[in-house]
VOMI-817314 format. One line per field, with one value per residue (C-alpha): x negated, y, z negated. Coordinates in steps of 0.02 Angstrom, whole numbers, plus 50000, padded with zeros to 5 digits. Layout:
N
u <- X,...
v <- Y,...
w <- Z,...
***
This chain:
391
u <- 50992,51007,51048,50919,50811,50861,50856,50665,50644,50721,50675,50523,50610,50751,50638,50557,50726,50760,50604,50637,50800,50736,50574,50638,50712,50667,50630,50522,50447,50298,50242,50288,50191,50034,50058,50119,50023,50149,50288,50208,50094,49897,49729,49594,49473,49319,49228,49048,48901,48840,48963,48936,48904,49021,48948,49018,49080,49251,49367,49543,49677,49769,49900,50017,50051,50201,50326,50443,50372,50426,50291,50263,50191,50042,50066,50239,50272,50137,50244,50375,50343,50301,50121,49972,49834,49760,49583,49511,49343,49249,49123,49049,49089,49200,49291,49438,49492,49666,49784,49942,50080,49951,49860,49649,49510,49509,49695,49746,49900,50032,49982,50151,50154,49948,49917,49975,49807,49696,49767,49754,49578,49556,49651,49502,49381,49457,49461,49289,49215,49282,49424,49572,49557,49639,49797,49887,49896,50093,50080,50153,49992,49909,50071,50151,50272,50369,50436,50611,50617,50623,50425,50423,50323,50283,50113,50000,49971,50173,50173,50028,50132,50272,50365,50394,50590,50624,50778,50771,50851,50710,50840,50764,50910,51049,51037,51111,50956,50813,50700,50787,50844,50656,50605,50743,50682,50499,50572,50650,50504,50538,50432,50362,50323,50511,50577,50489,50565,50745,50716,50812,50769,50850,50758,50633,50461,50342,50507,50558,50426,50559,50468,50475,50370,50401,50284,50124,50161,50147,49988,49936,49981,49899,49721,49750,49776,49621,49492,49560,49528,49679,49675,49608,49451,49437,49444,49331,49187,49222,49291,49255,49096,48985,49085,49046,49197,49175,49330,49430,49607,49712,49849,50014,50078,50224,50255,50169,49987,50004,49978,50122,50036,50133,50113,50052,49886,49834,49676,49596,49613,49402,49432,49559,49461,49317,49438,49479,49309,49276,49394,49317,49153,49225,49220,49028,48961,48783,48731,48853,48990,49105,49249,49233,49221,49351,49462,49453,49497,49638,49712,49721,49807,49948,49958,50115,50254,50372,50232,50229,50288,50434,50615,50571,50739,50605,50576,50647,50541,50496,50277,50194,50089,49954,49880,49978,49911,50046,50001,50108,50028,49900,49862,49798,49677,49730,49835,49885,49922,50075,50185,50349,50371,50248,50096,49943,49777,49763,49605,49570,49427,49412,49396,49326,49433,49498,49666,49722,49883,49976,50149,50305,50408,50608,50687,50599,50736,50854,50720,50629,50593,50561,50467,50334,50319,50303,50162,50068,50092,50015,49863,49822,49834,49697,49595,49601,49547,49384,49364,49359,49241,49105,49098
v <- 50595,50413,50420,50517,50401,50249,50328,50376,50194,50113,50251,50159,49992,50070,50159,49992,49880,50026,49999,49830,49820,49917,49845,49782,49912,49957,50107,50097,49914,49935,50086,49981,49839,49942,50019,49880,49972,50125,49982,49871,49878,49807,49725,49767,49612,49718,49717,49601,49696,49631,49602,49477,49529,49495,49494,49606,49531,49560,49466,49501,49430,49302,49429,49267,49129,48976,48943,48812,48801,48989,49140,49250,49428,49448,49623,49631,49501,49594,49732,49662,49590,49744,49684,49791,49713,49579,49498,49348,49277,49162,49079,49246,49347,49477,49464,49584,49682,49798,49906,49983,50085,50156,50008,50029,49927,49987,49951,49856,49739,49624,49442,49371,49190,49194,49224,49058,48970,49077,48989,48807,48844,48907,48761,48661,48768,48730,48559,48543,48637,48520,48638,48506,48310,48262,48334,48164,48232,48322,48484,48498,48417,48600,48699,48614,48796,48688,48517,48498,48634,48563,48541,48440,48270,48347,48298,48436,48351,48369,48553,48583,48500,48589,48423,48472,48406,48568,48660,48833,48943,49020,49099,49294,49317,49290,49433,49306,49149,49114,49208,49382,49345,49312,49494,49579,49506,49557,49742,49725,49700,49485,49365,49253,49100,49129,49138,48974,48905,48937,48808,48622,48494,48452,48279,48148,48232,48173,48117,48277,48425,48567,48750,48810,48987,48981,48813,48928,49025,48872,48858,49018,48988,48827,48908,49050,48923,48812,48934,49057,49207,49307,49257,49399,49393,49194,49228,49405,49273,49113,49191,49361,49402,49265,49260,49452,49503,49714,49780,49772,49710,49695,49581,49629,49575,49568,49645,49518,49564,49406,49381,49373,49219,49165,49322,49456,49471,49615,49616,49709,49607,49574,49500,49385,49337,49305,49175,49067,49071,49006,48852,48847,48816,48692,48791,48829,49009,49084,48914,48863,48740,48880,48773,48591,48494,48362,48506,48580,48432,48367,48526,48546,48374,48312,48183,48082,48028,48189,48300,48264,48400,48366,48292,48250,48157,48190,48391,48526,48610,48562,48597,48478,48520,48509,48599,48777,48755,48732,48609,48632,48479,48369,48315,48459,48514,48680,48727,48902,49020,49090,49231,49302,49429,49360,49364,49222,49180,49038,48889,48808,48712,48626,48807,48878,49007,49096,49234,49358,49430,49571,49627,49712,49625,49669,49544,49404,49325,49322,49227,49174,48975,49030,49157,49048,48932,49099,49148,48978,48953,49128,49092,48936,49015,49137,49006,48924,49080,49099,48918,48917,49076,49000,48853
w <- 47488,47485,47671,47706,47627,47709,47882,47839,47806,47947,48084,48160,48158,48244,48362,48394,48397,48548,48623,48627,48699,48850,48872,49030,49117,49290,49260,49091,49121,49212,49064,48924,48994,48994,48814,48703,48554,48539,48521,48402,48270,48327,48288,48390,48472,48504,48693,48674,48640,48803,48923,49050,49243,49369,49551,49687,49847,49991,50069,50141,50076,50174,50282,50253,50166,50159,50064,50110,50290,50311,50323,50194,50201,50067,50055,50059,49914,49810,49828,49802,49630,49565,49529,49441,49450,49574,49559,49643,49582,49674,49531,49451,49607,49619,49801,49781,49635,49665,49527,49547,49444,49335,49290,49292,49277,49074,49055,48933,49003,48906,48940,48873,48877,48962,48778,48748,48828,48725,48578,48641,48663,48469,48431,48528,48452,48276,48309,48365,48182,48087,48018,48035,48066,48216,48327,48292,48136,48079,48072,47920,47839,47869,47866,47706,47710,47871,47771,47810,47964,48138,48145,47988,48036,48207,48281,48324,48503,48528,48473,48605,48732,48715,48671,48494,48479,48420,48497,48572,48714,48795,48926,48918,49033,48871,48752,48595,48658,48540,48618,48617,48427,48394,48491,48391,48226,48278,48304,48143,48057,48034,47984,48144,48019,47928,48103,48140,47993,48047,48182,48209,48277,48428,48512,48449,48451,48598,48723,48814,48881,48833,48844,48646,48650,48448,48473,48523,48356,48254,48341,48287,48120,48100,48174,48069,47898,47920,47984,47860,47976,48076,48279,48337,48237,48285,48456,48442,48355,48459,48635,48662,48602,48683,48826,48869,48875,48956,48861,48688,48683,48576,48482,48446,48267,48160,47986,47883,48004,48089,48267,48413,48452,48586,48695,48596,48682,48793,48903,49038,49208,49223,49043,49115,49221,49138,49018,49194,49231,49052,49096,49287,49199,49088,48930,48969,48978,48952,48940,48793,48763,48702,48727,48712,48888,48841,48774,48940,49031,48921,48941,49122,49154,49101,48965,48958,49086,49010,49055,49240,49352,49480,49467,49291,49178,49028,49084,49072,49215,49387,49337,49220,49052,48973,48803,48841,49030,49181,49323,49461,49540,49475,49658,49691,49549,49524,49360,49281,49132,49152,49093,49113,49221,49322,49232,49292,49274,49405,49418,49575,49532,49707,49804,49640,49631,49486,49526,49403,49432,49313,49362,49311,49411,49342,49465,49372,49276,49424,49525,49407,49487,49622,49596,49517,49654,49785,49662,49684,49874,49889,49755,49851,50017,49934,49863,50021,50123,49997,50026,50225,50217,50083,50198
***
């Protein structure tokens, strides 16, 4: 009896922890990535009772693009990296729209680490209200639960920057890293903000740009303490109803009902869209400042010597950072949201050109460098097709 008992208990975490563990198989990927809510447990963002319209237009994509002085096929490489779902906007202007595997214009996709630019901009929001004094602040001033963790003392500005100190194997490669541990304790039902806890520090706060996903979940937990509303509802109130956003998504959570913040969210790919063209706009829509301007702008460029992109000693990647955004190059305007597996909502303010770009791609942590720069040289060769035909 007792066993029988226990196995009742434990069944849907084990079902889950399964799930989990084979979230990234070839052959299941691409479905699980579409239907996060049988995995996990959900709250719902609900679509704006007046969405906002989006223009239709065409264009052909670019039938190449380079990479490394070498020619790339278009159509081969979106093949290739498994994607579902392309769009390229051009202002308000739909100019190509494209699913695969299953996805649909009403699909509902995993944004993984995209989600984690929807929180810097609650975090701007937040910060904007009034709800918290200043992101020089520690984070520990809001989040009293993290004294003597490896956040204790940390600014807020450093935890945005993903220069937090804190140590963490984000290596999705390594079954026993950080970041699988985390996904197994999420399947088991653990506590994001105890997880968060567990962690050291491993560097002075502010010196090193070291990608910490567990950082974005701070975030979330810090928006969610001093608006004293769950994420999803912030965003549903501050984001996605005056923004007219067409669909609902949805946010995955943990067993306490608090938001995956750091990649959790799951949107249709017009919604995505509509976000970058948020930022595009400079945080304006429908003739509001839904986002602050500065916020925007801080965001988008980085802000320190660690944060600059390249052969970096104070880096641990080859793009630069802002608040949760990636600039591959500040030279050339354009910066990104960016998932694993190939996930991007990409701002080219200078073409104005906003790509969204959903994929399942299985290869990704094998290539998983260079599969980011392939993605850019191919968004800017769009952006820069749009560009020559508007002029």
């Amino acid at each position: 009896m007792v066993a029988l008992v226990a196995g009742a208990y434990f069944a849907p975490s084990l079902v889950r922890l399964y799930r989990v563990i084979h979230l990234y198989d070839p052959d299941r990927i691409t479905e699980n990535f579409l239907n996060m809510s049988e995995i996990f447990p959900v709250r719902t963002i609900h679509a704006s009772s007046e969405p906002s319209p989006l223009r239709r237009g065409s264009m052909h994509l670019p039938a190449e693009f380079s990479y490394r002085g070498e020619p790339r096929s278009t159509e081969e490489y979106l093949e290739y990296s498994q994607s579902t779902g392309l769009l390229v906007l051009h202002g308000d202007t739909i100019l190509y729209e494209r699913y695969w595997r299953g996805h649909g214009e009403d699909g509902h996709h995993i944004s993984w680490s995209v989600a984690k630019s929807f929180v810097s901009a609650l975090v701007g929001i937040a910060l904007d209200e009034g709800r918290f004094a200043s992101i020089d602040d520690p984070v520990t001033k809001y989040l009293p639960e993290l004294a003597g963790t490896g956040y204790d003392g940390v600014p807020i500005r450093d935890v945005l920057e993903m220069s937090s100190g804190v140590g963490f194997n984000e290596d999705y490669g390594d079954y026993e890293s950080d970041i699988n541990r985390f996904g197994r304790a999420i399947a088991f039902g653990g506590s994001m903000a105890d997880f968060a806890a567990s962690l050291k520090r491993a560097r002075p706060p502010g010196t090193y740009h070291h990608y910490v996903s567990i950082d974005t979940q701070v975030l979330g937990m810090l928006v969610t303490r001093v608006t004293g509303v769950d994420l999803s509802e912030y965003l549903g109130t501050r984001i996605w109803q005056p923004l007219g956003m067409e669909y609902d998504a949805f946010w995955l959570l943990d067993s306490t009902g608090m938001e995956v913040a750091l990649g959790g969210l799951n949107v249709a790919l017009r919604d995505y869209g509509r976000f970058g063209l948020l930022y595009l706009n400079q945080g304006r829509a429908g003739g509001r400042q839904l986002v602050p301007q500065a916020w925007v702008a801080s965001s988008t460029r980085p802000g320190g010597p660690h944060l600059l992109p390249g052969d970096n000693p104070a880096s641990s990647s080859t793009w630069g950072y802002g608040y949760q955004w990636w600039i591959p190059d500040p030279d050339m305007g354009d910066y990104t949201a960016a998932g694993i597996y190939n996930q991007y909502i990409y701002v080219n303010p200078r073409a104005r050109v906003v790509v969204v770009k959903n994929s399942a791609n299985f290869r990704y942590t094998a290539e998983r460098e260079e599969s980011k720069q392939l993605h850019v040289a191919m968004f800017r060769a769009i952006a820069d097709e749009v560009r020559r035909a508007s002029d």
